[in-house]
N, CA, C and O atoms as a GROMACS GRO file, in nm:
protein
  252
    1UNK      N    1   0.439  -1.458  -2.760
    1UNK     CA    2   0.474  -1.413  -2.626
    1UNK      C    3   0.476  -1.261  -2.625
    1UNK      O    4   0.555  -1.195  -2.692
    2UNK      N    5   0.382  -1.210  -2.541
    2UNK     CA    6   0.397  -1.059  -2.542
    2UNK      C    7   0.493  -0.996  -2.380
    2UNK      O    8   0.461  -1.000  -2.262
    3UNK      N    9   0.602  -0.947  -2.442
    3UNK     CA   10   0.744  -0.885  -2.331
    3UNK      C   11   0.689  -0.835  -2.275
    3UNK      O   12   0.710  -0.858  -2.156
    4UNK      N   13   0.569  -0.721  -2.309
    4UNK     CA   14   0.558  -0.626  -2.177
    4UNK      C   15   0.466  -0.671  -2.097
    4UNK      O   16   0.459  -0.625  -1.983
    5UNK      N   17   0.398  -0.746  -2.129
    5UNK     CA   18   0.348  -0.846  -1.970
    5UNK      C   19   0.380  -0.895  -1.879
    5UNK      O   20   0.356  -0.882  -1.759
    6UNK      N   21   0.459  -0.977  -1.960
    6UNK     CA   22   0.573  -1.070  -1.894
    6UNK      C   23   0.670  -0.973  -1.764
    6UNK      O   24   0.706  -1.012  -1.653
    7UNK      N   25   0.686  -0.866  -1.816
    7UNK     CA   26   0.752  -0.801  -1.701
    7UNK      C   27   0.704  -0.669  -1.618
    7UNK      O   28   0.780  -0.585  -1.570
    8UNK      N   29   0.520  -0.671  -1.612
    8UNK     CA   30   0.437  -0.594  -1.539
    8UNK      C   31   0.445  -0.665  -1.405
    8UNK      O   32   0.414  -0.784  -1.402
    9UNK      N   33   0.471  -0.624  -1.332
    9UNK     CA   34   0.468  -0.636  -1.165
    9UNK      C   35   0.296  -0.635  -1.072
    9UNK      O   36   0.233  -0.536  -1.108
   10UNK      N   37   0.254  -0.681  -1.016
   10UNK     CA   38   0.096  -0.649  -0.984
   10UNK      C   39   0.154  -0.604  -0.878
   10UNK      O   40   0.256  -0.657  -0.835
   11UNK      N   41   0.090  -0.488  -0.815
   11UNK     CA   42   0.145  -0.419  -0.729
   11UNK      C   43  -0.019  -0.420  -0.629
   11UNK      O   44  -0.108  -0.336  -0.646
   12UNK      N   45  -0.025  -0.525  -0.535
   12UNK     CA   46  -0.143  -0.550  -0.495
   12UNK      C   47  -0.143  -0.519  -0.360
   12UNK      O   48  -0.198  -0.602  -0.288
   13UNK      N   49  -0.088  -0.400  -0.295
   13UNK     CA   50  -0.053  -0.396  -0.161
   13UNK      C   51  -0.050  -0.221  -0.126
   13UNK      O   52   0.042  -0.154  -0.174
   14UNK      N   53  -0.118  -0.177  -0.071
   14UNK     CA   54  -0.113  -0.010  -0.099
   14UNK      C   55  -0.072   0.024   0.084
   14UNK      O   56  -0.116  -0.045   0.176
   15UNK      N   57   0.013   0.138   0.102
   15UNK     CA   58   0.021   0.194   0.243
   15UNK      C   59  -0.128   0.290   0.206
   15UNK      O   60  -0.188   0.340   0.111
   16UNK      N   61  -0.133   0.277   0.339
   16UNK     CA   62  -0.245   0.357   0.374
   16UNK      C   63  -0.210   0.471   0.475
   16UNK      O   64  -0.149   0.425   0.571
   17UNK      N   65  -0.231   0.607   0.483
   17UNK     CA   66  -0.195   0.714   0.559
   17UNK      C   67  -0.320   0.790   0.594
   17UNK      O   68  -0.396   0.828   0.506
   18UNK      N   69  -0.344   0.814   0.729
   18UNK     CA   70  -0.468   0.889   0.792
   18UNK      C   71  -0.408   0.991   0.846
   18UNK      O   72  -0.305   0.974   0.910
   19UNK      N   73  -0.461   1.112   0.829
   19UNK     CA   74  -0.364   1.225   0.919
   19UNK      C   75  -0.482   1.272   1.063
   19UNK      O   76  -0.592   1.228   1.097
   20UNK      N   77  -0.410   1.358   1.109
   20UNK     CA   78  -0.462   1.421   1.219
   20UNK      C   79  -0.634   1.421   1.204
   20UNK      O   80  -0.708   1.386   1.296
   21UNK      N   81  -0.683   1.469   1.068
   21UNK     CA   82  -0.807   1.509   1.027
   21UNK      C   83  -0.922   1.391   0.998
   21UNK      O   84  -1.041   1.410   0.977
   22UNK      N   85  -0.857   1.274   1.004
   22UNK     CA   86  -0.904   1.183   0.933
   22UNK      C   87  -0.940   1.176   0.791
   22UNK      O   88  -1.038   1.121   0.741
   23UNK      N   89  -0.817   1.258   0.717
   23UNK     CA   90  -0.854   1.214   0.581
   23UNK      C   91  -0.738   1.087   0.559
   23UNK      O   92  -0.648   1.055   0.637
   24UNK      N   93  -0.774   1.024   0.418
   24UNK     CA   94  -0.710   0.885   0.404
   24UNK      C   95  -0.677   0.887   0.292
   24UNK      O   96  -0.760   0.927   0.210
   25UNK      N   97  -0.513   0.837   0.237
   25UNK     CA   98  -0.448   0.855   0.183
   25UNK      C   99  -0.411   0.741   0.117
   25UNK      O  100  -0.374   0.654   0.196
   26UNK      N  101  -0.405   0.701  -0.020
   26UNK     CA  102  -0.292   0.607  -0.047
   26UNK      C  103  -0.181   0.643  -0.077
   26UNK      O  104  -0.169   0.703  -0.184
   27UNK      N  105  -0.058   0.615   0.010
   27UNK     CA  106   0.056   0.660  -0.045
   27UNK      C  107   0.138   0.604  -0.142
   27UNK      O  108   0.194   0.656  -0.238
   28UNK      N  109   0.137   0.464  -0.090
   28UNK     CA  110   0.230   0.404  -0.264
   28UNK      C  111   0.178   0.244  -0.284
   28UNK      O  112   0.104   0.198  -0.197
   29UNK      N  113   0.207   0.180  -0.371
   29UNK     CA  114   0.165   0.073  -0.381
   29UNK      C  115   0.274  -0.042  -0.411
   29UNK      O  116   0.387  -0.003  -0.442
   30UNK      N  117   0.252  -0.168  -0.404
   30UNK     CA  118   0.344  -0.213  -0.373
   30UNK      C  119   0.311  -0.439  -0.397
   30UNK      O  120   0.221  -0.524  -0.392
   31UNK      N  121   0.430  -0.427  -0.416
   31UNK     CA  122   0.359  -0.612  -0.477
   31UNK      C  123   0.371  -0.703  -0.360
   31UNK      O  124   0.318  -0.811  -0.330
   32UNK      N  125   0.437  -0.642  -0.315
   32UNK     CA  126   0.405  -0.815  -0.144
   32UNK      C  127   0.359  -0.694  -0.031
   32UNK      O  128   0.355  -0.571  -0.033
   33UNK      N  129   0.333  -0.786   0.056
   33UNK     CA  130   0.285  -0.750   0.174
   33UNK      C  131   0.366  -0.676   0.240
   33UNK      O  132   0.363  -0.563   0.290
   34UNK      N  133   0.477  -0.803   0.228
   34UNK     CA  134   0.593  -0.768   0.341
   34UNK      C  135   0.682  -0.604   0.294
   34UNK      O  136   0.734  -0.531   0.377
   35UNK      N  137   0.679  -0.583   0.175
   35UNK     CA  138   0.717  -0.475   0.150
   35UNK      C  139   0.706  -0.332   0.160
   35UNK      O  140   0.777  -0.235   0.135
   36UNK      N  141   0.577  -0.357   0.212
   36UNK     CA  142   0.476  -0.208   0.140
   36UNK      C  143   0.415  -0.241   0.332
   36UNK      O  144   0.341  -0.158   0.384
   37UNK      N  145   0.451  -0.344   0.394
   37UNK     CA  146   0.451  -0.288   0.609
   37UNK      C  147   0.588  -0.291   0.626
   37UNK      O  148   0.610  -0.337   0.738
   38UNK      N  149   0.670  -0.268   0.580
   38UNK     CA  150   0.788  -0.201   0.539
   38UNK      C  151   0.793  -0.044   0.552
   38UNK      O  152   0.824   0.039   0.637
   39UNK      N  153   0.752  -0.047   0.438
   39UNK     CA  154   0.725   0.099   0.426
   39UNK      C  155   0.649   0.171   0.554
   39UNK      O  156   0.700   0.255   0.629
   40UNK      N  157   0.520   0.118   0.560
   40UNK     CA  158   0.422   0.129   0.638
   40UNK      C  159   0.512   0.146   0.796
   40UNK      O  160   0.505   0.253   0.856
   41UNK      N  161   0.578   0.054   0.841
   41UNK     CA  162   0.644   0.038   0.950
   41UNK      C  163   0.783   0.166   1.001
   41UNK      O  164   0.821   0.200   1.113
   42UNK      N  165   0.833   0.212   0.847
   42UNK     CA  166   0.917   0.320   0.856
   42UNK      C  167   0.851   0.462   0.858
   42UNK      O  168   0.892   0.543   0.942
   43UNK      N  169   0.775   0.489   0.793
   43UNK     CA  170   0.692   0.620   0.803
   43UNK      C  171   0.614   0.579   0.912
   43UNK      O  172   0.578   0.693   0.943
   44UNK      N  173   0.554   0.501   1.004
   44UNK     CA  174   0.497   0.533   1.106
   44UNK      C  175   0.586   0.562   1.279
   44UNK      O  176   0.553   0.611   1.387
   45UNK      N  177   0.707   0.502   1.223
   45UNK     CA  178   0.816   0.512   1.312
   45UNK      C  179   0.853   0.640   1.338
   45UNK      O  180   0.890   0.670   1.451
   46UNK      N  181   0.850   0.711   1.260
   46UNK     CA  182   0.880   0.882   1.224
   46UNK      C  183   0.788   0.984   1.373
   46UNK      O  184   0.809   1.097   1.417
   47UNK      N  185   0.703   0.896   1.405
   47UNK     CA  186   0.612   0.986   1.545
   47UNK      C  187   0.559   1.098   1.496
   47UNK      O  188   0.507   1.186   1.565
   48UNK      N  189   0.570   1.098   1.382
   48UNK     CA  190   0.399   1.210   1.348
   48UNK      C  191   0.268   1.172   1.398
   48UNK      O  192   0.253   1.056   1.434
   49UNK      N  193   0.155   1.268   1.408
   49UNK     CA  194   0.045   1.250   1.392
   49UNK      C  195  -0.064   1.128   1.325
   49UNK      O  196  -0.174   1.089   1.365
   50UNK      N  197   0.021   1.090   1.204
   50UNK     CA  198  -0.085   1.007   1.117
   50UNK      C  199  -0.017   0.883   1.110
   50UNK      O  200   0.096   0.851   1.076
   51UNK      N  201  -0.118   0.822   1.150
   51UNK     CA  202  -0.120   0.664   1.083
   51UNK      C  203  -0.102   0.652   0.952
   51UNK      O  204  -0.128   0.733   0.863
   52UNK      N  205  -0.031   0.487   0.945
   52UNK     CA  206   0.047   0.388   0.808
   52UNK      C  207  -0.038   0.265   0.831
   52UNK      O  208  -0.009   0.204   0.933
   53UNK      N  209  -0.106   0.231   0.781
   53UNK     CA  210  -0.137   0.054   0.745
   53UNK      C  211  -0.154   0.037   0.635
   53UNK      O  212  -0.196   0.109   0.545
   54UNK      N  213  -0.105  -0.105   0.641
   54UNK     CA  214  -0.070  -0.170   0.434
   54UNK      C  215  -0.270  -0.225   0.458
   54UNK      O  216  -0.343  -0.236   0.556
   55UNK      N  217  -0.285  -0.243   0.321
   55UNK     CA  218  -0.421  -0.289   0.298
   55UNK      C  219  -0.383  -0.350   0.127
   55UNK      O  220  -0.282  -0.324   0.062
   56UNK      N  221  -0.463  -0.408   0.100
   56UNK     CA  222  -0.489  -0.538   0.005
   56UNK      C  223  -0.553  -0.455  -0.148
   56UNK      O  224  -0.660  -0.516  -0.152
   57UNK      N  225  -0.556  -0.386  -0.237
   57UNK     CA  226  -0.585  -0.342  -0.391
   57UNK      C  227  -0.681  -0.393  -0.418
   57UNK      O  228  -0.781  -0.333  -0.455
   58UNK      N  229  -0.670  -0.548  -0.403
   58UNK     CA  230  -0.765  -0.663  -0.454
   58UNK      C  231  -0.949  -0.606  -0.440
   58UNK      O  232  -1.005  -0.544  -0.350
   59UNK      N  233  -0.989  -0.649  -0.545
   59UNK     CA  234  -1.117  -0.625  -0.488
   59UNK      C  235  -1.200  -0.753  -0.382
   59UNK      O  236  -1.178  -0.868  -0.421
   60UNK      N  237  -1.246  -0.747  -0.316
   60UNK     CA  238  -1.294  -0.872  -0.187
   60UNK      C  239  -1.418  -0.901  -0.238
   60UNK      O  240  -1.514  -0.824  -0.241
   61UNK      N  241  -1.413  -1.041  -0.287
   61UNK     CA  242  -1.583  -1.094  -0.283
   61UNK      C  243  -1.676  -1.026  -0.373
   61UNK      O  244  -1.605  -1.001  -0.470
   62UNK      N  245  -1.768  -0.989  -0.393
   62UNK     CA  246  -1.873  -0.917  -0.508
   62UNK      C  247  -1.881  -1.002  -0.635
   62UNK      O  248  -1.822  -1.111  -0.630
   63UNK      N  249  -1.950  -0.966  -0.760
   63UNK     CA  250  -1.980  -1.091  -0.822
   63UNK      C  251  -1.961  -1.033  -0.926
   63UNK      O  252  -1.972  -1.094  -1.033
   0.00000   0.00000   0.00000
């Protein structure tokens, strides 16, 4: 049994931040969904300029 596996977290959930300019940001990453539009949901609440959306790490489909 190897310990430090056993207690690696997959952190498969990243906020995403766009500012005024349209550059795009990952800001943090994060293991559920619900956590990390959490986040997403509090920094966009703030009424700055830039957009928050959570997006998926995973790679989609390809072979």
């Amino acid at each position: 049994m190897n310990e430090g596996t056993a207690h690696t977290a997959t952190l498969s959930w990243a906020v995403v931040r766009q500012d005024d300019n349209g550059n795009r940001y990952r800001v943090a990453r994060y293991a559920t969904r619900a956590e990390a539009q959490r986040v997403a949901d509090q920094l966009d609440a703030r009424g700055h300029k830039q957009l928050y959306w959570v997006e998926s790490t995973k790679a989609r489909g390809g072979s």
